[in-house]
N, C-alpha and C positions, 0 to 999 in steps of 0.2 A: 252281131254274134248269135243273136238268140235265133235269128232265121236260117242261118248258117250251119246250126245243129240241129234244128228241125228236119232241114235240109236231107243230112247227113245218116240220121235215126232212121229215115223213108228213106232211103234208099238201102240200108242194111236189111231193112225190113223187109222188102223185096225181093232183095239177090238170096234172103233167107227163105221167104216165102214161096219162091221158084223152085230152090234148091231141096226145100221137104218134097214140092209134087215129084221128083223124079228120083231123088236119091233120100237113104234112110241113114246111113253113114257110111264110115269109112270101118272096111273089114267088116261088117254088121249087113242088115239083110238090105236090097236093094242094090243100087249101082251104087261107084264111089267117085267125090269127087274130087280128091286128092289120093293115088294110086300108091300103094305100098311099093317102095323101092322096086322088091322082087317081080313086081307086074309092068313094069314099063315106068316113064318118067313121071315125073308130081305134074298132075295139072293144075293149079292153082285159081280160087275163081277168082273175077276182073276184082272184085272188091279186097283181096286178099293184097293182088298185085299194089294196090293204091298204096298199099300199106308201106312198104319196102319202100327206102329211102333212095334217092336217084342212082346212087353209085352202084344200088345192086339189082338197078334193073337187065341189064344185059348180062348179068352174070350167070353162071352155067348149075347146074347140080354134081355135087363131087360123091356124095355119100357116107354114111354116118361113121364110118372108118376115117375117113380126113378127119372130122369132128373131133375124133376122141386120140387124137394124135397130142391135141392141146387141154381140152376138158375131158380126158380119160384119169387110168391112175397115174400117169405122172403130171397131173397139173398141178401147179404152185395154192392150187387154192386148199384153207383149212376150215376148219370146223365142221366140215361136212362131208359124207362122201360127194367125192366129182360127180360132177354132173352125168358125165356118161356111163360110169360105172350106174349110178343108182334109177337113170333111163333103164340100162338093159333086163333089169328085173321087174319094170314095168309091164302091164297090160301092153303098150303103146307098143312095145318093140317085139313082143311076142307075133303081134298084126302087122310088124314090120311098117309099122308109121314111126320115123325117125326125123332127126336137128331138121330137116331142110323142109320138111312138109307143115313146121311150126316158124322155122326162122329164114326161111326161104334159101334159095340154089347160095352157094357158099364158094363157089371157086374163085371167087374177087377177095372174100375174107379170109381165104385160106392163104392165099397168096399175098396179101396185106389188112392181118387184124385190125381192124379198124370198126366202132360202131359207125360209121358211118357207111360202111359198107356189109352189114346183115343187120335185119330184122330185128330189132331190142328194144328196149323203155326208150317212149314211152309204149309205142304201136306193137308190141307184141303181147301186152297185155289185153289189148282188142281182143273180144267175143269172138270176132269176125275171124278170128284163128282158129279159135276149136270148131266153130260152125261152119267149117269145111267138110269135116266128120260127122258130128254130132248133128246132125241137122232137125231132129223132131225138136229134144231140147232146146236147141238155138232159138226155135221157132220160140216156143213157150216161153224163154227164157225173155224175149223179146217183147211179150207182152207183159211181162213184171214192169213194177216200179226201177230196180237196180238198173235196168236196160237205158234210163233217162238219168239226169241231172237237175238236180236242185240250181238253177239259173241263180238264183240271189248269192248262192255260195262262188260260183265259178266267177260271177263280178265282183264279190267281195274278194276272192283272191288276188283275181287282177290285179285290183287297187289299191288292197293292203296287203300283199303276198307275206310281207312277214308276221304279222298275225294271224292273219285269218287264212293262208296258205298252209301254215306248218301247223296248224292246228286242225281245220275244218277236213282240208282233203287225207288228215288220216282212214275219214271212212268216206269222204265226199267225191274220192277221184281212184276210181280202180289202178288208172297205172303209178298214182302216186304212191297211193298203197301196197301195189305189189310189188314195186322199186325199194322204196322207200321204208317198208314197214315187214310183209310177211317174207322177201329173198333175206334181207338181213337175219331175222330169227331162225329160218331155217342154215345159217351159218353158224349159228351158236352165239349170235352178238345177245349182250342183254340190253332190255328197254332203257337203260341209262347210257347207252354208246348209239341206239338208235336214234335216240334223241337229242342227243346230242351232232350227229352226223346230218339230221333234220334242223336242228337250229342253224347246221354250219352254212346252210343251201344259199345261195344270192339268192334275190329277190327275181332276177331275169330267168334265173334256173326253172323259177315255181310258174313264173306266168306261162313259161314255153309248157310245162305239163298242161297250164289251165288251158292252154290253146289244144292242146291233144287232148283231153278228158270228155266221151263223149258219152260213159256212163259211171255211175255212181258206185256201182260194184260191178264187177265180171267173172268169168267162170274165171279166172287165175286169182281170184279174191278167198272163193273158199278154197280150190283145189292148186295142189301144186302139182304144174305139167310135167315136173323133170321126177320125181319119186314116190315110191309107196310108204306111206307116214306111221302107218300103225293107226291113225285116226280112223276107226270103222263105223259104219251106220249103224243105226239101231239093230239091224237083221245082221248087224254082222260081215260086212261087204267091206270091201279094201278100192275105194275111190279115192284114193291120193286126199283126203280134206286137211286139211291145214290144220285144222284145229279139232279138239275134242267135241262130239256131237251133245254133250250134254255137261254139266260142271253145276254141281249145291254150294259150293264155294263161294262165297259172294265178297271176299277179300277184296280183290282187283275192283269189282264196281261201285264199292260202300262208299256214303257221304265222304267226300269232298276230297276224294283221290286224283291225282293229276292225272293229263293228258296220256304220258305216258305207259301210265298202267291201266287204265281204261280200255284204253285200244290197242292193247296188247294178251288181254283176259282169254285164257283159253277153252273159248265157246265161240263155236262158229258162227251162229248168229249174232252172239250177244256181245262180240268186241265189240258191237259196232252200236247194235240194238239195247243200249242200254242209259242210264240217264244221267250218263257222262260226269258224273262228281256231284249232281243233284243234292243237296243239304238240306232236312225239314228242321234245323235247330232254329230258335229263337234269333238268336244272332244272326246267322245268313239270312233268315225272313225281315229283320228290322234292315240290313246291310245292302239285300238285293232286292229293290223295288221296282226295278225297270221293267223286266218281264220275270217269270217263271226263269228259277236257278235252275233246272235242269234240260236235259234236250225233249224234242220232240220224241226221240226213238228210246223212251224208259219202259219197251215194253218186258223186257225182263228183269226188269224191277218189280214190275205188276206183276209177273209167270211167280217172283219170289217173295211176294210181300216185304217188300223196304224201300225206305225213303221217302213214305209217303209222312203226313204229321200225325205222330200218333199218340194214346193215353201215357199217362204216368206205366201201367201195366203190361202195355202192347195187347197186341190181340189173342184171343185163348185161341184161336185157329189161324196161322200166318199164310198158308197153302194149302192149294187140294191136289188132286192126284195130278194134276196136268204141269207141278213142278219135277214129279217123280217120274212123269211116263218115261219111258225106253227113247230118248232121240229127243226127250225136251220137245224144242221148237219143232226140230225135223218129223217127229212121228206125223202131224198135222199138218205142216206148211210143207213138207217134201215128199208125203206119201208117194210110194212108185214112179219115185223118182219126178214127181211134177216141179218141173221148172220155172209156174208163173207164182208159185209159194201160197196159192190164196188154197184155201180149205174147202176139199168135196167133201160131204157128207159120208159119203159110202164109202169113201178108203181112208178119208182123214180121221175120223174120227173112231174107225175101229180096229181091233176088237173089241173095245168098250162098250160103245152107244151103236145100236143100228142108224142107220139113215133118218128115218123118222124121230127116234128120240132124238138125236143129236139135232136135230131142227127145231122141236119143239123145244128145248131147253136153250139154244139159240136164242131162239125168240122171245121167248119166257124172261130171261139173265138179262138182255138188251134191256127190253121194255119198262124192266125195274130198274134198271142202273141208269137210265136218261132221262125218268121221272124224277128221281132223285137225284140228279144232277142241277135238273131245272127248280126242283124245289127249292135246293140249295142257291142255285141263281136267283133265286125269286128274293130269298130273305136275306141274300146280302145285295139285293137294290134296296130292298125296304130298311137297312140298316142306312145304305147309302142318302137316301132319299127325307129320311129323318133324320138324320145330322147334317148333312150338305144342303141340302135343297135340292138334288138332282141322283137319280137312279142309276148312277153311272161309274161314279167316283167311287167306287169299293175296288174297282182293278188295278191291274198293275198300269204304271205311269205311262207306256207306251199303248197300252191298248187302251186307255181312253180315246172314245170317238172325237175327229177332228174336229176344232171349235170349241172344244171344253178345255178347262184348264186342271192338270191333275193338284189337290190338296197337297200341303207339305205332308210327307209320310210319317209323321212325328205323330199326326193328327189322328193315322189308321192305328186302333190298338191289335194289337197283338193277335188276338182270339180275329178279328177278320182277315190279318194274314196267314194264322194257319185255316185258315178257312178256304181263301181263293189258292193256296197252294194246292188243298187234295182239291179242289176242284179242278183246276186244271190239271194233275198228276193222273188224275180219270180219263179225264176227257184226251190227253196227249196217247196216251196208251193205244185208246183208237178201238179196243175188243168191245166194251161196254160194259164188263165182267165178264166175259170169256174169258180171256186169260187167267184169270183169280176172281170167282163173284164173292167168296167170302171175304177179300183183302179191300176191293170196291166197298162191300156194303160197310165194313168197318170204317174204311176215314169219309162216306159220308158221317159214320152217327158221330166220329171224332169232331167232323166242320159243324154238324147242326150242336153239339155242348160245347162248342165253344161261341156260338152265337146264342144258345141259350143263355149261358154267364153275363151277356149283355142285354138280355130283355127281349131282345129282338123277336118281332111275332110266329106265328106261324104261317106256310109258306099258302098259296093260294095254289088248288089243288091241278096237278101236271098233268092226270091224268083225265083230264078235262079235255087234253088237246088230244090232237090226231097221232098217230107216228111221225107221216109227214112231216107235222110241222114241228116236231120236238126235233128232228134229227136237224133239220132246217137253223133251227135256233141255235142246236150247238155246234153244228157247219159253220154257221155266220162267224160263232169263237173265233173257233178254229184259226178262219180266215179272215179275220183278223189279227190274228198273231202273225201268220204268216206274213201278212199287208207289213208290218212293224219290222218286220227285218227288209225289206223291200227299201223303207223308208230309210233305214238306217244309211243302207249304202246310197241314195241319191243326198 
């Protein structure tokens, strides 16, 4: 399986990386390489073809008028405008890119509805759709994370589809999720019928997605292809997004909310990018000892100071301006539109910081928040190491190293579970304090008093070591958490 999507990724990559050198999109500057209706027939490229299910390969092009014969205003569907009414006041149809250029030639589906005969979930949520047009994007968008798969997720589904299917692939499998999760809301369903209609799935229904799922998000993830949302960028731009580009609301992702509303939250990023029901209460810390109660991706929890373990008081400063910029997440990770999401200096970061400051404070934020990381690491071995005998035994039960046996958790007090919580809550985030360096430096000083309350010494100095090998150290975490869910599913 795992070569098979390798496979798969390198060759989109390709038919992408062909398709930037000649063509720039569709209607846009350069050649095209899917031709607006009005210019002669859809050329479709070979990777597009794949896509399409056998029955519509020899099928013909009828035109976006057949289409809306059925999904126009007299289709039986509610809660929403029809599909093709709210197409025609797109961008899309203005450039005369219509149904067949995204769900291919339709004269087999006209003549007998059937998904088995047009382009739908799961393959029409493929990138590989819009990146007929779009092709600089695609390209970029290609070398993001979103573009790949979390492998441990798509064989946990496999193998347990009904847990770790209707759960995980809400943000772990693009076509599940834009099946599955954002066409239902855009119908006016609520997250209690979506979720419902998700628990109803067979177990065969979800493996056949997991066999289709060959990225993690896609452009049908934030953007819907069929209407204009009212969801605008920070400048102000009408790009169909799904979801609001920014939301102080933190309702939807506070401790210990279910699945359902989590990944429903309306923040384009942060349904997804957030730490999924994460709990810093005493209770959840004594209750969930396995690993870290929250997900990997609580980076907007950090962008909002919550949920990390904090004083009796909270913190006199929760955020800094980068909860408030214009676009949230977007301002930084999607500047000028960059598709690989990772942050330039010189658009990401302003009008705030020129280039140079925004590097030096980079650098500066990191270099303190991984010191303090490790300091932190240091004095919960040395707690470990002087009750147990061994340096090791302070983690959670799954990431101790192979060969050790983890203590009964009765044994870990309290004060070192809120301790490896922000420690890992840091470290999961991934910025180093970029995203929040005030809300960072706070739940270290919250981890070091509550190992103070135990004696525990002081830490042996971090700043001793290299960058290198500090990032190295907290890499190795890392990956070993990751290693732990590996484990789980063999």
């Amino acid at each position: 399986m795992h070569r098979k999507r390798i496979l798969w990724l390198a060759s989109v990559s390709l038919a992408l990386a062909v398709a930037v050198v000649a063509l720039e999109g569709c209607g846009g500057g350069g050649g095209l390489l899917v031709q607006p209706p009005g210019t002669g027939t859809p050329s479709p490229s070979s990777r597009f073809i794949e896509l399409l299910p056998a029955a519509q390969k020899d099928a013909t092009y009828v035109g976006a008028e057949q289409c809306a014969k059925c999904h126009g205003a007299g289709s039986k569907q509610t809660g929403a405008e029809p599909v093709a009414v709210a197409w025609s006041k797109t961008k899309h149809a203005q450039v005369n890119v219509g149904c067949e250029q995204c769900h291919g030639p339709g004269s087999k589906h006209a003549a007998a509805p059937s998904k088995e005969n047009i382009l739908t979930y799961p393959n029409v949520a493929s990138s590989v759709v819009c990146g007929q047009c779009h092709g600089t994007i695609a390209a970029q968008y290609e070398q993001s994370g979103h573009a790949g798969v979390v492998e441990v997720v798509i064989e946990e589904a496999e193998s347990n589809p009904n847990v770790y299917g209707k759960t995980c692939f809400r943000c772990h499998s693009a076509p599940f999720r834009a099946q599955m999760v954002d066409s239902k809301l855009t119908y006016g369903q609520t997250r209690d019928a979506i979720d419902a209609d998700i628990q109803a799935m067979s177990a065969d229904s979800i493996v056949e997605i997991a066999h289709a799922t060959h990225e993690s998000a896609s452009c049908a993830s934030c953007h819907d292809p069929h209407r204009q949302t009212g969801n605008l960028t920070w400048q102000g731009k009408e790009v169909q997004l799904r979801r609001a580009v920014s939301n102080t609301d933190t309702t939807d992702v506070a401790p210990g909310v279910p699945v359902k509303q989590y990944t429903t939250f309306n923040q384009v990023c942060a349904s997804c990018h957030n730490g999924r029901g994460g709990n810093p209460s005493d209770t959840a810390l004594n209750t969930g000892t396995a690993r870290p109660n929250f997900h990997d991706s609580n980076q907007y929890n950090m962008l909002m100071g919550m949920t990390g373990v904090e004083g009796q008081s909270g913190p006199v400063v929760r955020t800094t301006a980068h909860a408030t910029a214009p676009g949230q997440c977007s301002h930084c990770h999607v500047a000028n539109a960059r598709h690989t999401f990772t942050v330039s200096y010189d658009t990401g970061c302003s009008p705030c910081h020129t280039a140079a400051d925004a590097a030096a404070r980079v650098q500066a934020t990191k270099s303190q928040i991984e010191q303090g990381l490790l300091a932190l690491r240091s004095r919960l071995q040395a707690w470990s190491q002087q009750t147990f005998g061994d340096p090791d035994l302070w983690n959670y039960t799954t990431l101790i190293p192979a060969g050790k046996t983890a203590p009964p958790q009765a044994q870990v007090p309290i004060e070192v579970k809120r301790a490896r919580h922000n420690y890992w809550f840091i470290l999961r985030d991934a910025s180093f304090g970029v995203h929040n360096a005030v809300y960072a430096r706070y739940l270290l000083e919250v981890a070091n008093a509550n190992l103070d309350r135990l004696g525990v010494g002081a830490a042996s100095r971090a700043a001793d070591l290299s960058p290198a090998t500090r990032r190295a150290i907290l890499q190795s975490d890392l990956q070993r958490l990751k290693d732990s869910y590996r484990r789980g599913v063999e």
